[in-house]
N, C-alpha and C positions, 0 to 999 in steps of 0.2 A: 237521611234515614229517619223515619218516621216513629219505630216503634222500635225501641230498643230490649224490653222488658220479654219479648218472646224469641222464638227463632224464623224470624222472617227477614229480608232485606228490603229498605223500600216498601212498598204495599203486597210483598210476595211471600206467602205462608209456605209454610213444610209439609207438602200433602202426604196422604199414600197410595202407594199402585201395587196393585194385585192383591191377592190373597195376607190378611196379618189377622195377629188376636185382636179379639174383642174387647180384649183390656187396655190398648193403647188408645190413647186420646190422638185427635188429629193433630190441636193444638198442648205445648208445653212450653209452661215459663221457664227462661233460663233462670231465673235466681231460685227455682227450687231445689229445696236439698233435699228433696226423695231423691230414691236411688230410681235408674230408669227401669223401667219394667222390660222383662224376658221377650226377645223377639225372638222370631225364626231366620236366621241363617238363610240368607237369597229371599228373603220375604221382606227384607226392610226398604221405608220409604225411598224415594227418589225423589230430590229437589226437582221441582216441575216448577216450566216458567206459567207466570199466571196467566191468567186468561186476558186477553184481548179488551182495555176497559172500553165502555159505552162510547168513548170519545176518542177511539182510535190509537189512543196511547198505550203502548207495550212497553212492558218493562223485561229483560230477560239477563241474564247470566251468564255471565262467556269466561270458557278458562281464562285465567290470569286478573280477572275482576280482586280488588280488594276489598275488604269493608271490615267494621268495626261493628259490632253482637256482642252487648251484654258484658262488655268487657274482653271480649274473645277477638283477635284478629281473625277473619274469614275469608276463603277465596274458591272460587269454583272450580270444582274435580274436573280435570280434562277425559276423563273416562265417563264418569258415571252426572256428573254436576252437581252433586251432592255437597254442602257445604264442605269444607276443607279448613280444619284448624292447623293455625300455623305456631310454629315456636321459633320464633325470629332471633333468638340466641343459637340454634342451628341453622338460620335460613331454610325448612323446612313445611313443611305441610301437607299433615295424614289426612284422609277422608275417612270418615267413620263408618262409612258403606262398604268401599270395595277396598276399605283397607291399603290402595295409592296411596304411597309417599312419593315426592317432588323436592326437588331443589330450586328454589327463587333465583333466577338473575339476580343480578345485583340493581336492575332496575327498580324489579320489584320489591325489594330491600328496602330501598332507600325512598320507594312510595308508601312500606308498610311502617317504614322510622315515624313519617313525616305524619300518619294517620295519628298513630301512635300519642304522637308528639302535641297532636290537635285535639285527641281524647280527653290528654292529660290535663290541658290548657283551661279547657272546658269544666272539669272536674272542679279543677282548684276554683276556678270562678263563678262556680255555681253554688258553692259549700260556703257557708262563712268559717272564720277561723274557730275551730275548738268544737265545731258541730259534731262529735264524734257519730251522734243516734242516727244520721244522714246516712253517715256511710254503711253504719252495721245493717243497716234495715234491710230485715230478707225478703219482703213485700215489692216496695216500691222499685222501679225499674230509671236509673240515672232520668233526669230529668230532661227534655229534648231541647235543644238551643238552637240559635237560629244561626249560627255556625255550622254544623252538623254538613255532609256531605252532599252534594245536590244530590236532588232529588231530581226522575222525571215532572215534568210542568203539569199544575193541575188542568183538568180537562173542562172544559163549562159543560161537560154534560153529566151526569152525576157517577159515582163510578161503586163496586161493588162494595156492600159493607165488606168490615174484617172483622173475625168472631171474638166475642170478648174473652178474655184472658182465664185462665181457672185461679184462683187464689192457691195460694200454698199454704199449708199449715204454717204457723209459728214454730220457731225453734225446734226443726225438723234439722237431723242429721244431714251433714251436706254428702251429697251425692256421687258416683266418680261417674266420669266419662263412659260414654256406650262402648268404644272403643276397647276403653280398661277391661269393661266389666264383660266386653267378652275373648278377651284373652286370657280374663280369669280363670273363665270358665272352661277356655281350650288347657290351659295349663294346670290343671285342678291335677287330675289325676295322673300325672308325671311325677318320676323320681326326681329326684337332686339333680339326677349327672343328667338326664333330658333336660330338664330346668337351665343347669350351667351351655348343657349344646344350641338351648332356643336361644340366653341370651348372651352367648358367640356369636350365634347367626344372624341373628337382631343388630348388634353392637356395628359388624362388616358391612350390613347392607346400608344401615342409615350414615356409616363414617365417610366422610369426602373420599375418594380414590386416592388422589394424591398422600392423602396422611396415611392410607394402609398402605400403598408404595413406601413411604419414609417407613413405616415401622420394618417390612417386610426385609427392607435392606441395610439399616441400622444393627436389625438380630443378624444379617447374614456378615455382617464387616465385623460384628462382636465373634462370631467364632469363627471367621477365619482368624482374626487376631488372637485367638487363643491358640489355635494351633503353630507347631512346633516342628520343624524339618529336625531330621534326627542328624548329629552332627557325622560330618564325612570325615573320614578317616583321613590326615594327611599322609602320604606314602614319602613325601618328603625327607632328606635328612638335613637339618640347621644344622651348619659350621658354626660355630663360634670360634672368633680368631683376637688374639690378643700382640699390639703391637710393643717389642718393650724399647723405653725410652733410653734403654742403658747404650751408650755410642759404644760399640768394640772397635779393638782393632783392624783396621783394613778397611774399615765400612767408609762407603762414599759419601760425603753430608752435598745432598742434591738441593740447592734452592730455586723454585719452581716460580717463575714471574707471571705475573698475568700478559702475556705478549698479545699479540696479533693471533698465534696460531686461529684461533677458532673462528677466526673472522673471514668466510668467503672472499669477500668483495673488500679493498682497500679503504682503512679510514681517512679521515682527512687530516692530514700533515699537520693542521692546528688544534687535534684533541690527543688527549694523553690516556691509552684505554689501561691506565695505571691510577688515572684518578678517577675516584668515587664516583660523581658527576658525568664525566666526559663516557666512562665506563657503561653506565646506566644511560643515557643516548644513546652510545653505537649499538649497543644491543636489541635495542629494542627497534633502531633503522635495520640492523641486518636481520629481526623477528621477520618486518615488513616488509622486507625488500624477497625475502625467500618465501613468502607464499606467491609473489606473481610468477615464481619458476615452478613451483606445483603443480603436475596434473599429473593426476593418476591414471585417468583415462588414454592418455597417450607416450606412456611409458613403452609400452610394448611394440607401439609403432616407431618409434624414434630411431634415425636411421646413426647406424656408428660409428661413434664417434670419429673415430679412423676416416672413416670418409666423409664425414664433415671437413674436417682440417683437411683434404683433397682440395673439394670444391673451393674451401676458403683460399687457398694459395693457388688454385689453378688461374687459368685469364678469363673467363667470362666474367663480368660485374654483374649477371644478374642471378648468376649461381650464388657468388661473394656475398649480393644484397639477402639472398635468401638463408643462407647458411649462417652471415650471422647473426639471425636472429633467434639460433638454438638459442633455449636456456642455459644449455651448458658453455658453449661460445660465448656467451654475454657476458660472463660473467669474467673471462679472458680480456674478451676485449672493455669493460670498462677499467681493466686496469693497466692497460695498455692506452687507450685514447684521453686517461684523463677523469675519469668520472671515480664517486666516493661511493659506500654505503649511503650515507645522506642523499644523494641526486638519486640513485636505486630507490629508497624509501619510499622521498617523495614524489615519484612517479607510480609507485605499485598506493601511497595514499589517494593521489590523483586521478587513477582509476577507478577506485573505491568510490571517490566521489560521483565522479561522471553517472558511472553506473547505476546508481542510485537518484540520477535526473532524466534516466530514459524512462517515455512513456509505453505505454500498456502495448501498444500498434508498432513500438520499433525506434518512432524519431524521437529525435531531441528539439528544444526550444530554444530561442535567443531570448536572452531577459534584457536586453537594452532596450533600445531603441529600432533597432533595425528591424526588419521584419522576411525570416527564410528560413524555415522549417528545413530546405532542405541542406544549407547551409551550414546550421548546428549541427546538423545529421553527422553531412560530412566530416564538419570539424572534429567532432567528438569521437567520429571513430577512425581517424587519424592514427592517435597515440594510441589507440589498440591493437593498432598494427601492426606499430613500430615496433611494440612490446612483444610480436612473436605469438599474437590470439589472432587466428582464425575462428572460421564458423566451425572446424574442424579441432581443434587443441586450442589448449590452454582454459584458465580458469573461468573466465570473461568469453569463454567461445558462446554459449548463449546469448548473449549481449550483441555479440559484433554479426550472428546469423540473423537476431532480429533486425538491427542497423541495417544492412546490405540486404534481408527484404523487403522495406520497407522503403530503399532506393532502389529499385529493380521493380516495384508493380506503381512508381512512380512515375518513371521513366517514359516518355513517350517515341513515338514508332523516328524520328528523327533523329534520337539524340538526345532531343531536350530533357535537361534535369535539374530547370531552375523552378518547378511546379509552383508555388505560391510566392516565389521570391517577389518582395516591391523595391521601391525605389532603386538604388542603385546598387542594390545587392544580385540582382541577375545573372552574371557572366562571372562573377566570383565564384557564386553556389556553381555555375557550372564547373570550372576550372576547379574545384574543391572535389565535391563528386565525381568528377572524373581520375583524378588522385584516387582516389579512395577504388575505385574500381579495378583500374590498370593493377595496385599494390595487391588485392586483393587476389585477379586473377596469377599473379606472378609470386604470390604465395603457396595457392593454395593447386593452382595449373588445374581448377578445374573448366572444361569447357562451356557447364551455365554461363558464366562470368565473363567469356571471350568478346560474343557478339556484343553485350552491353558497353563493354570497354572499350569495344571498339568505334560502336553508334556514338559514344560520347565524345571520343577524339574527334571522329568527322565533325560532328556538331563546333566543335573549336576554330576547326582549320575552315568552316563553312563561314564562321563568324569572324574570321580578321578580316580588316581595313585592307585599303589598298596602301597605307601608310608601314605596312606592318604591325599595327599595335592592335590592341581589342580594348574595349570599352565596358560600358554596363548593360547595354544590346546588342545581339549581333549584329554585323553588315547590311543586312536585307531589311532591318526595322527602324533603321531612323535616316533621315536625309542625308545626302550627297556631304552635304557641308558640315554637318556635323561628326562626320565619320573621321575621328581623329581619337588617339588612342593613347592611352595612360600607363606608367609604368607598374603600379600599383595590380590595374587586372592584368596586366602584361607577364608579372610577374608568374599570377597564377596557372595562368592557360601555360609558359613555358614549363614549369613543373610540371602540370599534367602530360604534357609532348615525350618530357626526358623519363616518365612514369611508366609510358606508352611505352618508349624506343627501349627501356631495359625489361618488358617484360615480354618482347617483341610482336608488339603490333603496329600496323603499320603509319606512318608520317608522312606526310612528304617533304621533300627535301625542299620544295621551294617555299613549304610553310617557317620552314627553319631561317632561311634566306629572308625572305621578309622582316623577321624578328630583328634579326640583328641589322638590319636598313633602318629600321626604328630604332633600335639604343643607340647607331651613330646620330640620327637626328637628336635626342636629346642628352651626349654626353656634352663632357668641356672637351677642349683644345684638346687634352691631353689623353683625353679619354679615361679618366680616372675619378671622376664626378657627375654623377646621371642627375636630372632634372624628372619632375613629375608628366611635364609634359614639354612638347617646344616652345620655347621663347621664356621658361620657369629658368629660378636659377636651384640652382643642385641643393640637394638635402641630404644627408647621412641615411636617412631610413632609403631613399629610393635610390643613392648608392649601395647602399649593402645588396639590395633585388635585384640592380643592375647586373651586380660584380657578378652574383651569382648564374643568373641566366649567361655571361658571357662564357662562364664558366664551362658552361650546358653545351652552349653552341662550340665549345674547342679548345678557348685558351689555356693557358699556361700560364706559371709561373715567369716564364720568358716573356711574357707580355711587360712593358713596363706602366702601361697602365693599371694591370692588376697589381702590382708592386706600391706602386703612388695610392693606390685606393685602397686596398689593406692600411696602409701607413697612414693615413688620413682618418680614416676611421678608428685605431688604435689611438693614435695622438689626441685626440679631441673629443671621442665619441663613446668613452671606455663603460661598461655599463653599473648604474649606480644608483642606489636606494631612491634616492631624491629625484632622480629624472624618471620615472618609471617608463618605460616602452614595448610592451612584449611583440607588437609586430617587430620593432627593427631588429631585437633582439632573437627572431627568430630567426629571420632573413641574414644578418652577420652571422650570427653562429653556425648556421651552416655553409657560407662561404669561407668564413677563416676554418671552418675544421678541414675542409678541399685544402686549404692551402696548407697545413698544418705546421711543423716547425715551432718555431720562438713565438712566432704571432701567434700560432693556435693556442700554444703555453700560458701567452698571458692573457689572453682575451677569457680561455676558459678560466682562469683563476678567479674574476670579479664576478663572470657571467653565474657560475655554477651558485658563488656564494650567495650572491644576491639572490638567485631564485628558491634557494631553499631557505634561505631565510626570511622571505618573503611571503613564504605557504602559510595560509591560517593551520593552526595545530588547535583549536580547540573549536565547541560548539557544532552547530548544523553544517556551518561550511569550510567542516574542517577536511584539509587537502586540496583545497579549493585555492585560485589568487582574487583578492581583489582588483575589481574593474579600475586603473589608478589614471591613464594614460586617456585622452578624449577618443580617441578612437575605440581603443575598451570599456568605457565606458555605452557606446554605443551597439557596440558587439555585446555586452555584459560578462557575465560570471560565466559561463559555458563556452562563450569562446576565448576568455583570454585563459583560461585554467585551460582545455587544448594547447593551443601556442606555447604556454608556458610550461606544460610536461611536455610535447615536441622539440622542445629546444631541450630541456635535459634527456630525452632519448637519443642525445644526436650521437653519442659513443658507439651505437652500433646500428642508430636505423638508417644513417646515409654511407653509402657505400665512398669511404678515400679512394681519390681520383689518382693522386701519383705516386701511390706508394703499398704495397701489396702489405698483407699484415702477417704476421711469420705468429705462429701461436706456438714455440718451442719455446 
């Protein structure tokens, strides 16, 4: 900026256009303190860009331009281009022409700080200390520095002069603003209360929005808080009742125990709901364990009770499997099979958890090692099954419609429902999934559910061995020679067949035949110890899967193999803090609860404790188990917490094979 002493920017003067008085000068020093002389209204100048100089070079003014004048922040009117003073403590800026006001970005803020800040800079460095006459001086015009804001480049060809400056009187009264002096003038002859309405009107227009919203709604929360609802009459009458302490004659002195009564579901034999402690846990398992019998939604559909207990004593098993998983039934038979408030809890916390690991789409994830989306799926919605939640009731029915569609627009036109399963998680996920469907349609008996339950079983029965066994691929996908077959998925695919057979879809009988041509290949002598594969020697875990599928396939008690192998896995195998297993222990517990008796007795005594004491109870993964076992560990957190609430559902989600259940 070249000439700071007038009102120009750069080499550009303040001209006029049209018609004005003959008494305004073209040029005016800003440090005059006359006052400005009387214009006419629509007759005053307009910032005009200059003329084109001799050397091509143009200087012009574009809204949002900033500059520094005289001490004046300036920037060009997007209306008219009229210089624009700003008041950078409002972020603002009026034109003294057409009277626009503006609101600065914050860009331009912090370009008009920065000018500001460079003005200042220059001041202080121009002035020695203590020059007071520097500053007061109404003549001279700040001094120009070679800091000062670019300028356009001089031209080598010569360019128009600029007119010389007028001097100002001395010690001439300082001057107001054109702006001021004619609002003076509009406002001259107005009363008081027009005076108070212009500067309301004034005050609203230049206030940010936002701060007349705060005000507007601060006054409206003040008088609603001041008003007062007139008090309602109570139509009520208080009793007041006084008990008196005097014992008379006759009177019965009743002492009132803290017992059982209030306790739905059975404590366990080792807490005392007399002491303090023991008291304040069952309460707070039977809080948890009675919200997973809650829904409100299918109260009204709930068929009666009366003929629930029909179907439960009548002979079909897959009436029995469906019946009892009333809420109301459960609660019977966990105290009839053997289960506490505790094992109830921590299956309805276990829920709570899973729940809260499904994603947005339906499925669940493995956090081991492994890798099968659809796997977790299945697993996870296993125990919500078991628990009497369909897509239809119960609290968790959201959960389990997402689950099951999420396997169903997975599913392919085959069967297949191992979708992203890798290595040798394949033919689990399927035998998982197919569980989960079969249970699903034999719940809920609606016919969506048929066809896929049934695509899935074929897919089973299409993928055994000529061995009888199944593997981590079906039959058609890997070599002649390597088609040999393991108890472990052996296991699975049999439970999804026996899943099938009681929701009645159909099997074939020589898939059944096969199976068990394989558990003779890999039993002992005696047929009371299965092996993982032939020529392995026997394990407890792939005994327990054995006993169970022989189970599946017909035996009995009378079998003495199943006698020897129960009793081999009691004696030896009993389940306990320090050995953690929840396959095996899934796999036993549901065959000793088949057998039920003194073994079911005692095997659930260690089984139950261990798993509830086992459940995390605090933090993110509370209700959850830890991964403790190598194979849980590879499954992770999501599948062994499954397993681990499936095995304490087993009071009423596996249907007892030899002994009907009398609920009188």
């Amino acid at each position: 900026m070249h000439q700071t002493g007038y009102g120009v920017v750069g080499d550009r003067p303040l001209r006029k256009t049209g018609r004005s008085r003959a008494a305004v000068p073209t040029f005016l020093s800003i440090h005059s303190e006359e006052p400005l002389p009387e214009v006419a209204v629509g007759s005053v100048g307009t910032f005009l860009r200059s003329d084109r100089p001799a050397g091509g070079t143009s200087v012009t003014v574009e809204p949002g331009e900033i500059w520094f004048d005289g001490g004046t922040l300036l920037c060009g009117c997007p209306d008219c281009r009229a210089p624009m003073s700003i008041r950078l403590w409002l972020a603002v800026a009026d034109c003294w022409q057409c009277e626009t006001s503006i609101e600065l970005t914050e860009e331009q803020e912090r370009q008009a700080r920065r000018l500001l800040q460079q003005h200042q800079m220059l001041e202080s460095a121009a002035l020695p200390p203590g020059s007071a006459a520097a500053v007061e001086s109404p003549v001279a015009g700040p001094a120009p520095s070679a800091k000062s804001l670019p300028v356009p480049a001089a031209s080598a060809e010569p360019v128009t002069p600029r007119p010389p400056s007028l001097p100002s009187p001395p010690r001439a009264r300082r001057r107001r603003a054109a702006a001021a002096t004619d609002a003076h003038h509009r406002l001259r002859p107005h009363t008081a209360s027009a005076l108070a309405t212009a500067w309301l009107s004034e005050l609203f227009t230049e206030l940010p929005s936002w701060l007349v919203s705060l005000v507007f709604h601060l006054i409206v929360l003040t008088i609603l808080g001041l008003l007062t609802l007139g008090e309602i009459e109570d139509r009520m009458i208080t009793l007041s009742t006084i008990v008196s302490r005097n014992v008379r004659p006759g009177a019965i002195d009743v002492s009132l125990s803290q017992d059982a009564a209030q306790f739905q579901l059975p404590p366990p034999t080792d807490h005392d709901v007399n002491n303090p402690a023991d008291r304040k846990i069952l309460l707070r398992a039977e809080q948890d364990a009675r919200q997973l019998r809650l829904d409100s939604a299918a109260t009204e559909t709930q068929v009666p009770l009366e003929q629930v207990r029909q179907r439960v004593q009548g002979s079909r098993k897959s009436r029995l499997a469906l019946a009892s998983r009333d809420p109301r039934i459960r609660v019977q038979m966990i105290r009839q099979e053997g289960g506490t408030s505790l094992t109830e809890a921590a299956v309805a916390r276990a829920l709570h958890w899973l729940s809260r690991q499904q994603r947005r789409d339906g499925r669940w994830k493995l956090d081991g090692g492994a890798k099968s989306d659809a796997a977790a799926t299945s697993l996870a919605l296993m125990p919500f099954l078991g628990a009497g939640q369909t897509p239809d009731a119960g609290v968790y029915k959201h959960v389990v419609a997402r689950g099951l569609g999420w396997l169903l627009d997975s599913q392919k036109n085959d069967g297949d429902l191992r979708v992203d399963s890798s290595g040798n998680t394949g033919m689990y996920a399927q035998g998982q999934c197919a569980i989960v469907l079969c249970e699903a349609f034999l719940m809920t008996g609606s016919e969506s559910l048929r066809v896929p339950a049934q695509k899935s079983i074929d897919f089973i029965v299409a993928a055994q061995f000529p061995d009888g066994g199944w593997r981590y691929r079906p039959n058609g996908e890997i070599p002649r020679s390597a088609r040999r077959g393991d108890t472990s998925v052996v296991g699975w695919q049999m439970m999804a067949l026996q899943s099938a057979r009681a929701a009645g879809l159909e099997v074939p009988g020589e898939t059944l035949e096969l199976a068990g041509q394989y558990l003779d290949g890999v039993a002992s002598r005696d047929r009371s110890q299965y092996a993982y594969q032939r020529g392995n020697s026997p394990t407890p875990v792939m005994t327990a899967e054995a006993l169970l599928c022989r189970m599946y396939l017909g035996w009995s008690l009378a079998e003495p193999g199943l006698r020897q192998g129960f009793d081999y896995l009691l004696e030896k195998h009993l389940p306990a803090a320090n050995r953690p297993n929840v396959y095996y222990w899934y796999y036993a517990t549901q065959a000793l609860h088949q057998a039920g008796g003194s073994r079911w007795d005692r095997w659930n005594k260690h089984m139950r404790d261990v798993l509830v004491q086992a459940q995390v109870s605090r933090g993110t993964h509370a209700g959850s188990w830890n991964p403790g076992h190598q194979h849980s560990r590879t499954g992770g957190r999501v599948y062994t917490t499954a397993l681990a609430t499936c095995t304490l559902e087993v009071y009423y989600r596996h249907l007892p094979i030899f002994r009907q259940i009398k609920l009188d």
